[in-house]
N, C-alpha and C positions, 0 to 999 in steps of 0.2 A: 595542597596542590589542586588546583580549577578542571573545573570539568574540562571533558573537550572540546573543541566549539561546535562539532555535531549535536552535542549532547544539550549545548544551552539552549534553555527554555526561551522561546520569544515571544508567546502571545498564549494567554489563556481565554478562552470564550463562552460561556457557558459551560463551562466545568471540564472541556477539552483543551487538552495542553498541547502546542505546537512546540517542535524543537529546532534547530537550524538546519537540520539533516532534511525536514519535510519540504524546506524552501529547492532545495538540490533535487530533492526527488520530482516536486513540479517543474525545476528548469528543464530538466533534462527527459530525454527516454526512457524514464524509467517507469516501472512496477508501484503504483501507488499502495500507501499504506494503510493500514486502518486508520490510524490517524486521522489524517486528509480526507477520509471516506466520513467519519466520525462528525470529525468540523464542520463537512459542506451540508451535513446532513442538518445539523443541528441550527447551522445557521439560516437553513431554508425554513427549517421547523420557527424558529424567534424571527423572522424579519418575511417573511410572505407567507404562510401555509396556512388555511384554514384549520380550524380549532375539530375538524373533521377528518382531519389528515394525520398518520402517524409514518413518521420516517424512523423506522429500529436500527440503534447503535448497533453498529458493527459486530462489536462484543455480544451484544445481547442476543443477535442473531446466531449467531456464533455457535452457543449454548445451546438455543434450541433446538440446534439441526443436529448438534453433535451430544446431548444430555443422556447419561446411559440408563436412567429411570423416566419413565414419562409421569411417573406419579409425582416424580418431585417439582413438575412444572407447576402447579398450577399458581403456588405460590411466589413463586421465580415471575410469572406473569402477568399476575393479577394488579400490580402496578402499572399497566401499560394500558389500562380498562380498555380492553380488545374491543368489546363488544361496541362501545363507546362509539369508534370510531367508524367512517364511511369506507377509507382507505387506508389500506396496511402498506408500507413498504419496505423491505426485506430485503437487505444486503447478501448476497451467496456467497459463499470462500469455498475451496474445494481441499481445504485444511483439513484431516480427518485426525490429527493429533493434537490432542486437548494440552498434552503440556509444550509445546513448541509454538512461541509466541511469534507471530508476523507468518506464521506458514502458508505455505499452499501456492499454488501458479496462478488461478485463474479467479476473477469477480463475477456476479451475472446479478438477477437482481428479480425477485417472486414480489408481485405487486396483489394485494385481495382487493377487488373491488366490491362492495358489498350488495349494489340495489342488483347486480348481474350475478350474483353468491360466486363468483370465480376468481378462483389464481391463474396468473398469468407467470408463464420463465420469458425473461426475456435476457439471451444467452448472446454475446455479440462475435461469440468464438463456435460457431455450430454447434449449439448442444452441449458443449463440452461440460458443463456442470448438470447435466439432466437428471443425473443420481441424485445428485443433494439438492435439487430444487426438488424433485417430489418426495423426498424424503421430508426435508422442513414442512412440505404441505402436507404428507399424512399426521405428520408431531403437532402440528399448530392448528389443524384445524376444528379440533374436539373446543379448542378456547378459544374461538370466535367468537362464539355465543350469540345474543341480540335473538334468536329466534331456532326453533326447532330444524329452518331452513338452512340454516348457516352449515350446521355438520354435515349436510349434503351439499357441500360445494363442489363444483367440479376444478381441474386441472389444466390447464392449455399449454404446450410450446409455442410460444409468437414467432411463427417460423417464419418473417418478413422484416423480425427484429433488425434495425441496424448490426454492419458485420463489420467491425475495427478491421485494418491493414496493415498490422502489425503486428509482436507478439506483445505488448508491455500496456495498451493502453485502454483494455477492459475495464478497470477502476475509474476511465475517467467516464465511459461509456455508464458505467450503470448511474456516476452524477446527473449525468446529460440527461438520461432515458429518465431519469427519477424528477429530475427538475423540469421536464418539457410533460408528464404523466400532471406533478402541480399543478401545472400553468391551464392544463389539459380543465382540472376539476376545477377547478375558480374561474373560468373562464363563463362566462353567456351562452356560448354555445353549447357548454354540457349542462347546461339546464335546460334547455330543450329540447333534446334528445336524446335519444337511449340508445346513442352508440356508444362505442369504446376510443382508447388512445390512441389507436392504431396511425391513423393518418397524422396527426400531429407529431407524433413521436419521431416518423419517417420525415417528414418537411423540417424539423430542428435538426436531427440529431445525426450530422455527415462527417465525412472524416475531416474537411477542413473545420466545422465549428466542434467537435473534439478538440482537434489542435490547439484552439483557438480559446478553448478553458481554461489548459491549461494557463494561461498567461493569464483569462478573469479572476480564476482564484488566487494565484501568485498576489496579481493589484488588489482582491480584496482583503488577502493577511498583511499587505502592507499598511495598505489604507488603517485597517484595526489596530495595528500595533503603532500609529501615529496619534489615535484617538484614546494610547492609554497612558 
């Protein structure tokens, strides 16, 4: 007997497997999945991000927030050569059950910028993950590394962050904010200066181009699964 047509696989991409169900989830108003989070991440990371930039799987972030030994990280991490990189960014779930897979209501999304030693929440639901943003940033920031500096990083709420108008499309908010922070650090202008995302991030990222992803990512997994 065949799977169900939810269930069939349509596009694998760098090691992320799309299903039919994720197509349904971007048409509509719904609650995006890891999945989808996983995909845009990774295809940002293969086709535009500098080699300074690290965008963390969903999963992987996951774990660190919610790992019930912090000793067992270091190994879990050291893959990811922290120290390595300029920019960390950090998908939030407010899932606090390790075995219930796709859990939780809300996305937000802890970005470390390194030459400014600081994490950044930027929450598009007031706050609403503020627990598990500094959580992950007291767990994750002993393996930054790069310098004695690093473990004295500090913490911020971007309390100016974009605020979605709905209740469903925080997931698509923390791609937007993730993907306009990118553009932010390869861009000319932040090589000559020593501000942050702030402005950029607010001029991208509105509720009509939210909307309006939803449909670029749609055309980019079709576009993929044409080219395979």
């Amino acid at each position: 007997m065949g799977k169900p047509a939810a269930d069939e696989k349509i596009l694998s991409h760098n090691d992320v497997v799309l299903r039919r169900s994720d197509l349904d989830i971007l048409s509509g108003p719904y609650y995006l999945n890891d999945r989808i989070i996983e995909f845009y991440f990774s295809y940002l990371s293969s086709s535009h991000v500098s080699q300074d930039i690290l965008l963390v799987p969903p999963s992987i972030a996951f774990w660190i927030l919610n790992c019930p030994d912090v000793t067992y990280l270091k190994d879990f991490v050291e893959p990811l050569k922290l120290p390595e990189k300029k920019l960390i960014i950090f998908p939030v779930n407010n899932n606090e059950d390790v075995n219930l897979a796709e859990g939780g209501s809300h996305w937000s999304l802890v970005v470390y910028e390194r030459n400014a030693n600081v994490f950044v929440h930027h929450d598009s639901s007031g706050g609403m993950n503020k627990m598990q943003a500094k959580q992950l940033f007291s767990t994750i920031v002993g393996f930054i590394g790069g310098s004695t500096l690093a473990s004295n990083a500090n913490y911020q709420e971007c309390v100016d962050s974009p605020q979605q108008t709905n209740g469903y499309d925080c997931g698509v908010y923390v791609i937007a904010i993730a993907r306009a922070i990118c553009c932010w650090y390869e861009s000319i202008e932040h090589k000559d200066t020593d501000g942050m995302w702030f402005s950029v991030v607010e001029e991208q990222v509105t509720p009509p181009s939210v909307s309006q992803m939803r449909t670029e990512i749609l055309h980019l997994i079709r576009d993929l699964m044409k080219k395979k």
